[in-house]
N, C-alpha and C positions, 0 to 999 in steps of 0.2 A: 504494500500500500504506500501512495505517496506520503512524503513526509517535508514536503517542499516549501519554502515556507510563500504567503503568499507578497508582493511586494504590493502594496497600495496603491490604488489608480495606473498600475500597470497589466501586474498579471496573476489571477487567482485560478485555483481546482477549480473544475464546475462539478457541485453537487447537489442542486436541488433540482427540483422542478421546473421552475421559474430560467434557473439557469441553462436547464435544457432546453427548455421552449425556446429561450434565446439563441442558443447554437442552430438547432433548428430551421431560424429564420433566416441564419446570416449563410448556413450550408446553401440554402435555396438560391441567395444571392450568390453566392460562389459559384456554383453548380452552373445559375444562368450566363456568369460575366463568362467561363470556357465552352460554356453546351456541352456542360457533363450530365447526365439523365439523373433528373434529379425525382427518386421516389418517396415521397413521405413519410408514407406508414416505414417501409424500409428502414428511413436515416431514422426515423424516432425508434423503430424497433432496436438500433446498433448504437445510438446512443445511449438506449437503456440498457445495452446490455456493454459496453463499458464503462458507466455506471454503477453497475451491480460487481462488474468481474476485475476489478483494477489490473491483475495480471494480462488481460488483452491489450490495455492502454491508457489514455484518459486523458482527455477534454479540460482547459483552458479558455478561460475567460481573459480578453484583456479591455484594459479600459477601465475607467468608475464602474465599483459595484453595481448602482442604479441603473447604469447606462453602457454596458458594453458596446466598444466598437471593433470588435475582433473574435477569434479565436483561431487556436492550434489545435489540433487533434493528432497526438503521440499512439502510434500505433507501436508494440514490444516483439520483438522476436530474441533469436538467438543466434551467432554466428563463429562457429569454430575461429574463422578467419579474423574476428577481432576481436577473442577474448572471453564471449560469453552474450550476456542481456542486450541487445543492439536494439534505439528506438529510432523508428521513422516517423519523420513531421510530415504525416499524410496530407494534411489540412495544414496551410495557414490562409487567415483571411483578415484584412481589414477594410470595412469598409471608406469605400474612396474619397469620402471629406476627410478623413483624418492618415491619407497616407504621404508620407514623405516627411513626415514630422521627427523619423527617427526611433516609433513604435516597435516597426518590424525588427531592427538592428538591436533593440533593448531586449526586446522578448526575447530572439533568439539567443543573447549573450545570455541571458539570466537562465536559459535551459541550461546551454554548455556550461555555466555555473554549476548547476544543477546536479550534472552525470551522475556524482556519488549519489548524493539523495536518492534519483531517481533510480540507482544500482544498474545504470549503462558504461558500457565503455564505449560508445560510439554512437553517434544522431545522425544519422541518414538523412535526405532529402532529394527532392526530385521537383525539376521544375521543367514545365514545354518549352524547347525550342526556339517559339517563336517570342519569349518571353523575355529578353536579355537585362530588364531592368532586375527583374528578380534573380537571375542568375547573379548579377552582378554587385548586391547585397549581399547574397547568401556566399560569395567566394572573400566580401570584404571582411567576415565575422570568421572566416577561416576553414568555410568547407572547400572540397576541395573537389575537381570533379575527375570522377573513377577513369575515364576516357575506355567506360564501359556501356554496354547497348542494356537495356531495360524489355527482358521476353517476359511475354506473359502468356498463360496457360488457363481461358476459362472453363470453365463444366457448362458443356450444352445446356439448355433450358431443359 
């Protein structure tokens, strides 16, 4: 279970209700700014269940308690190759009045603060292609890119 601590008007756990309804809303917007399909019952189904299962991952609010204007969603695996607990920042979002302020760069520093807490030895991320502002964030804060291809394997309907 996290034990993170939360930094004020930056970035806290999401655990309540209220606070899912909010990831919820801002995944939609996410979802719509890439034309990722975005399914409701789904995302609320997989919210509540890393909610429930902390070892899956777990959900970040950033922003005023009241008023979130983001979040990250840490997904956990394991990885011979780096040691063991490896998390990926499946999710990040802010929405677009409050980006360029410096939010995304604090949040992500305060995870990779985090590793021990969170018991990772590595934060993964992934961002599209066509995306270069993000990319070029996420390589200032010190990720680094694999100059490896991303396959992926669904299960038919």
């Amino acid at each position: 279970m996290e034990t993170f601590t939360p930094i004020p008007n930056l970035i806290r756990l999401a655990q309540t209700t209220a606070d899912a309804d909010a990831v919820l809303r801002m995944m939609e917007t996410f979802c719509g700014l890439f034309n990722y399909p975005f399914d409701r019952m789904l995302r609320q189904n997989l919210i509540q269940q890393v909610l429930e299962n902390p070892s899956l991952g777990s959900l970040w609010l950033i922003g005023p308690e009241k008023e979130p204007v983001g979040y990250v969603a840490l997904t956990y695996g394991f990885a011979y190759e780096f040691g063991g607990k490896t998390a990926l920042v499946d999710e990040l979002f802010i929405e677009e009045g409050h980006r360029g302020g410096g939010k995304g760069r604090q949040v992500l520093q305060n995870l990779q603060k985090a590793a021990d807490e969170l018991g990772v030895s590595v934060i993964h991320l992934q961002t599209e292609k066509y995306n270069p502002r993000a990319k070029q964030l996420y390589e200032s804060v010190g990720f680094v890119d694999q100059e490896r291809s991303t396959l992926t394997w669904k299960k038919p309907d």
